[in-house]
C-alpha positions as CSV (number, residue, x, y, z in Angstrom):
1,X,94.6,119.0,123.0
2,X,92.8,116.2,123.5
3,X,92.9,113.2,124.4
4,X,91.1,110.4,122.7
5,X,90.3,106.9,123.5
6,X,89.0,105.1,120.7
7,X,86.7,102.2,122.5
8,X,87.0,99.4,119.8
9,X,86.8,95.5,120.5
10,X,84.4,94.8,124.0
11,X,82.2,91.9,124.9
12,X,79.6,91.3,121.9
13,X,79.2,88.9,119.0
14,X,80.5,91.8,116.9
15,X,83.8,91.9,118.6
16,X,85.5,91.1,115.4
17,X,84.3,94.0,113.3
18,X,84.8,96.4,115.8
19,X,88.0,95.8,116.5
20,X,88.4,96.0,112.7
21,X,86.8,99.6,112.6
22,X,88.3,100.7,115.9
23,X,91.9,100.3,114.4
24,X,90.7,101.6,111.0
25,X,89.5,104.9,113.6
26,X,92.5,105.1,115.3
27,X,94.5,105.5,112.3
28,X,92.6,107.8,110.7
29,X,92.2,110.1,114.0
30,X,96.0,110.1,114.2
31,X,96.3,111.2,110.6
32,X,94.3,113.8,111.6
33,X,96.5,115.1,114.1
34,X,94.7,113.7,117.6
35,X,96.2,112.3,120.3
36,X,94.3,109.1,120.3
37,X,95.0,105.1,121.7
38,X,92.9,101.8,121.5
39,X,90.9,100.9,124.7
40,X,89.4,97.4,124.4
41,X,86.8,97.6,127.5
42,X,86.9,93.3,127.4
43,X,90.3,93.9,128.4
44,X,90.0,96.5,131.7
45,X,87.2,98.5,132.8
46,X,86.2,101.6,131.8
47,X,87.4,103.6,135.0
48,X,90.4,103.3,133.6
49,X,89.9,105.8,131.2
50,X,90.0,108.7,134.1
51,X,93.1,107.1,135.4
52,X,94.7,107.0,132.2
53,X,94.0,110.6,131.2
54,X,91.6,110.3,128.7
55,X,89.1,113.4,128.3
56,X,86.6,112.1,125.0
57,X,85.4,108.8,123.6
58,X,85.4,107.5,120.1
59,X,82.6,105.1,120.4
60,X,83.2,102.1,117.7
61,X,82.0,99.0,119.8
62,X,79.4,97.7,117.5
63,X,76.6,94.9,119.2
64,X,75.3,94.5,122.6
65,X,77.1,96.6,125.2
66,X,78.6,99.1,123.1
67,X,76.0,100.2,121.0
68,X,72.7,99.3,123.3
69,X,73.3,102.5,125.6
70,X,75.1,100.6,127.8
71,X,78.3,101.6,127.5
72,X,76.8,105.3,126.9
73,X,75.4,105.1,130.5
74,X,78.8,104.4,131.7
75,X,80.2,107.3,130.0
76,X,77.5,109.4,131.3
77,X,78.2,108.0,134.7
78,X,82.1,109.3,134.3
79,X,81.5,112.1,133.1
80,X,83.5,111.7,129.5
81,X,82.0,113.1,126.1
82,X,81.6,110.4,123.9
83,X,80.8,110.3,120.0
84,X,76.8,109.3,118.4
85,X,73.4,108.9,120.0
86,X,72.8,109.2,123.8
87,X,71.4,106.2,125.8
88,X,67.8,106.5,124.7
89,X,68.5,106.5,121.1
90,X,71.3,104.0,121.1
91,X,69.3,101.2,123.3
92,X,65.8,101.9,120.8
93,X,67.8,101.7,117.9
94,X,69.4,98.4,118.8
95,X,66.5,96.9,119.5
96,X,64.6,96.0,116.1
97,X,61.4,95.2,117.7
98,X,61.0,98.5,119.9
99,X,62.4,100.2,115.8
100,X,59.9,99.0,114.3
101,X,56.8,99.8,117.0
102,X,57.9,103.0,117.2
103,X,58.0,103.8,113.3
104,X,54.5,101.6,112.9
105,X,53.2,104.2,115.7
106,X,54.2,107.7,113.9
107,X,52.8,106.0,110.6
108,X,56.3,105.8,109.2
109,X,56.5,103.0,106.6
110,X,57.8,99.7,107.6
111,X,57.0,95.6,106.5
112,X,54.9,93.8,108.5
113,X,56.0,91.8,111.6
114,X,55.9,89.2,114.2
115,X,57.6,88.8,117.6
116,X,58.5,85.6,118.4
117,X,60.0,84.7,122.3
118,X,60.6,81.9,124.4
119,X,60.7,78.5,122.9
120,X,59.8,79.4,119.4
121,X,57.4,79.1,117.1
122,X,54.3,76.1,117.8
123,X,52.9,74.6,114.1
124,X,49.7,77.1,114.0
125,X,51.3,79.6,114.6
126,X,54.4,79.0,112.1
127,X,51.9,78.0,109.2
128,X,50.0,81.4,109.8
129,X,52.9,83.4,109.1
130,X,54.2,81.5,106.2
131,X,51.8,82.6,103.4
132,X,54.8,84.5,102.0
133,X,58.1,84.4,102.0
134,X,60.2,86.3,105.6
135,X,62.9,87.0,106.7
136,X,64.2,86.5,110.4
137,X,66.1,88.5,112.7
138,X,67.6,88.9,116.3
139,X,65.9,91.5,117.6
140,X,68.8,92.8,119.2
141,X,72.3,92.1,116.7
142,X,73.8,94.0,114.0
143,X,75.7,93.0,111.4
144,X,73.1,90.8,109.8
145,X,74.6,88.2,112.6
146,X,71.6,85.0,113.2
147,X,69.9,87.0,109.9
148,X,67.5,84.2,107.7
149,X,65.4,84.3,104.9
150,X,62.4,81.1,105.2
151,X,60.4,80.0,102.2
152,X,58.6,77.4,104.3
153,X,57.1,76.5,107.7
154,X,60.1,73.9,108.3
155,X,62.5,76.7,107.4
156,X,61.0,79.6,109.5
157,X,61.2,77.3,112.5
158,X,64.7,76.7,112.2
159,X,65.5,80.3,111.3
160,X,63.4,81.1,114.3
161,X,65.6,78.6,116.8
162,X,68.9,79.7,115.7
163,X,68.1,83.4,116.1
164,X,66.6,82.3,119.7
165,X,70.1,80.7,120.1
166,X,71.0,84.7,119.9
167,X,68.4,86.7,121.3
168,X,65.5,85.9,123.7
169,X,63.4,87.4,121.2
170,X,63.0,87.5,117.9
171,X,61.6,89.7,114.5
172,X,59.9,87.6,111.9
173,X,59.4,90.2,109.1
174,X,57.3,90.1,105.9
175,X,60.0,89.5,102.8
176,X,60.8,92.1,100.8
177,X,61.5,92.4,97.3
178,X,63.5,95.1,95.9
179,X,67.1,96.6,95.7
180,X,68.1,97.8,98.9
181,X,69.8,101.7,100.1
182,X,71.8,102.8,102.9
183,X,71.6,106.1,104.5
184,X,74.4,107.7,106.1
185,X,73.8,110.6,108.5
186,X,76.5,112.7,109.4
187,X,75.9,115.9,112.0
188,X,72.3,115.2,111.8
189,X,72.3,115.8,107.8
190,X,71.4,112.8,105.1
191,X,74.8,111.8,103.2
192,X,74.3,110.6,99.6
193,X,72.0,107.4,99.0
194,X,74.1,104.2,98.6
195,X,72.4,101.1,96.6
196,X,73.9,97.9,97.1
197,X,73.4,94.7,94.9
198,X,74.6,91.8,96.3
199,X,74.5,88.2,94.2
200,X,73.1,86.6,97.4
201,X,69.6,86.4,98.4
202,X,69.9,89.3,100.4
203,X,72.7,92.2,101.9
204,X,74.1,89.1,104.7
205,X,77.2,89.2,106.6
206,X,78.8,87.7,103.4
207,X,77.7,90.6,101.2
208,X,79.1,92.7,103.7
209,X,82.3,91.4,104.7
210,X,83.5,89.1,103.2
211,X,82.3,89.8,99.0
212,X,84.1,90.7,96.2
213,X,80.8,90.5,94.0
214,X,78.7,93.3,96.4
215,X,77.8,95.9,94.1
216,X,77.2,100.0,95.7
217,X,76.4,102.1,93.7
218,X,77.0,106.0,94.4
219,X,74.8,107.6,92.2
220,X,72.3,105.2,93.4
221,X,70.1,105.5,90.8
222,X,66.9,107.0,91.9
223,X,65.5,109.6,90.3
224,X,66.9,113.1,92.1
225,X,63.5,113.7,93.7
226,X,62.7,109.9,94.4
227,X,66.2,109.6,97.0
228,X,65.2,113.8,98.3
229,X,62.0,111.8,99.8
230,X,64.1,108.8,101.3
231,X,66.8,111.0,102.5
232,X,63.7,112.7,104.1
233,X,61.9,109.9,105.7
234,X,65.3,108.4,107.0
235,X,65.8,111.7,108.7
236,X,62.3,111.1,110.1
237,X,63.0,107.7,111.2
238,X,66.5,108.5,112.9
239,X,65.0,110.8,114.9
240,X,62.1,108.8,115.8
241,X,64.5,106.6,118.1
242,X,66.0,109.2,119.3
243,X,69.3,109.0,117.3
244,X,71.4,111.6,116.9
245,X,74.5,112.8,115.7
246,X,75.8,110.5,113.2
247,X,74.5,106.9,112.2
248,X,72.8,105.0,109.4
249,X,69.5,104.3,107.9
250,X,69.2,101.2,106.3
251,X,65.8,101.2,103.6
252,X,63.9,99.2,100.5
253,X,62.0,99.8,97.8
254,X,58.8,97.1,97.4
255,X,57.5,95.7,94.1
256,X,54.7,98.5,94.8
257,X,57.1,101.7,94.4
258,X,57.2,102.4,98.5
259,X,60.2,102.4,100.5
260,X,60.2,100.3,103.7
261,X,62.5,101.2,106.5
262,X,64.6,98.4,107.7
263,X,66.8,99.6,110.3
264,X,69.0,102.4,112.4
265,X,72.4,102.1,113.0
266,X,73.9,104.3,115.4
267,X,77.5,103.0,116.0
268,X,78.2,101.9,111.7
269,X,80.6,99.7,110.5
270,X,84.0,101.8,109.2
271,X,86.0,99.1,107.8
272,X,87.5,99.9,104.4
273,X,84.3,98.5,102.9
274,X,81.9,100.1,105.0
275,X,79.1,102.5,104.0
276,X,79.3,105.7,105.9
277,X,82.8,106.1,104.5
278,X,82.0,105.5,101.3
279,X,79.0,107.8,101.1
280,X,81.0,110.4,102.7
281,X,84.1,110.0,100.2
282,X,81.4,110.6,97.6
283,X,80.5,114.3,98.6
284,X,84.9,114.8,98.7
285,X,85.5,114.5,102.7
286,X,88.3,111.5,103.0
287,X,88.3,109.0,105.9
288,X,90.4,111.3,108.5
289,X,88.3,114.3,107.9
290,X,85.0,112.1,108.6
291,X,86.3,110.3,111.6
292,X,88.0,113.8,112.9
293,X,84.1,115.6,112.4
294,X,82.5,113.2,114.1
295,X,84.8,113.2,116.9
296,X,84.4,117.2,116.8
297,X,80.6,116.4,117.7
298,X,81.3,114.6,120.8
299,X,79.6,115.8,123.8
């Protein structure tokens, strides 16, 4: 048998929900019969996995240098299987801005954008872009961490130098309006389609988190052959990064009847109110069987 390191916790500003879905892992890996232990890499270095007899990786750091290819390099380097996308698809999925080129480039639909680095935005510029409402991101975070929405030029600067205080560079992308849906990907196969319906202006950190009021709904309410075509496209668009293995796909529906893709998540959240889960207790698989079949598809 096996065994399993479950790589939870590390350097980034996500450290706090991965250790939160590493522990939730752990447990439901040894409910499933594994031999498998924590290993916080912020707290010794990965070597130590040879030395302490580890042969596989659980992969649930979530943010820069877990989920960037970094740490999948590393893994590479030791020669350990590890869970999810390899280092191409996890560093192009991380980064919004390279997402986004990519998807624009294979004609795959997707809001328009901006790329905002160095100092931030000057006045022409900022009143250019603010004939609509946008929203603003880190190019390079997850969990909607330094996430804005700006109705005017004085709020898409700020928005703009608080993401900076993140990233060096930054995703200004047209707002849009329309409920929002989650894709979960499991062995390279679409999950059912979550909706979520948050009170708040958008799915934040809040929504995600910390909510009571966040709303998913399983149906999700699309007509059968309307959630076929996004299961579809977010196939298309996982595999566009080159992502692979298990992950999410996170999507809209505008005011004109088109989905927009948003984002790929390779390394998702599995708290207790996290998506993947959910979508996969919705087609009858429990937490231990989906954390066990993932793990199965480590290479």
């Amino acid at each position: 048998m096996s065994k399993v390191a479950v790589l939870l916790g590390g350097h980034s500003a996500e450290r706090n929900i991965s250790l939160l879905s590493g522990q939730a892992v752990l447990r439901g890996l040894i409910a499933g019969g594994v031999d498998a232990h924590a290993f916080d890499p912020a707290e010794k270095p990965l070597e130590d996995l040879h030395r302490e007899g580890f042969d596989k990786v659980f992969i649930a750091l979530h943010g820069r240098g877990g989920e960037d290819g970094t740490v999948q390099g590393a893994l590479e380097w030791l020669g350990i299987p590890y869970t999810g996308s390899r280092v191409l698809g996890s560093a192009l999925a991380m980064d919004k801005v390279r997402t986004k080129q990519i998807w624009q480039s294979l004609g795959l639909p997707t809001a328009d954008f901006w790329i905002i680095e160095g100092n931030g935005l000057d006045d022409p510029l900022a009143a250019s872009i603010m004939t609509d409402a946008v929203m603003v991101k880190p190019s390079r975070e997850g969990s909607s961490l330094g996430m804005k929405k700006a109705t005017t030029v004085a709020e898409l600067k700020e928005a703009v130098a608080e993401a900076l205080a993140l990233d060096s560079v930054v995703l200004v992308e047209r707002w849009i309006s329309g409920p929002e849906f989650t894709i979960g990907i499991l062995d390279n196969q679409p999950l059912p389609v979550i909706q979520m319906k948050t009170p708040n202006g958008f799915y934040d950190y809040e929504a995600k988190y910390q909510s009571n009021t966040t709303e998913y709904l399983i149906p999700c309410g699309l007509p059968s052959e309307q959630e076929e075509a996004l299961k579809a496209l977010a196939m298309k668009a996982f595999s566009a990064v080159g992502a692979e293995g298990w992950g999410r796909v996170d999507a809209m529906l505008d005011n004109a009847g088109n989905f927009q893709l948003l984002e790929v998540n390779t390394v998702p959240g599995m708290t207790e109110k996290s998506l993947v889960p959910k979508a996969a207790k919705a087609m009858g698989m429990d937490f231990s069987s989906l954390v066990c079949r993932i793990l199965a598809a480590a290479r």
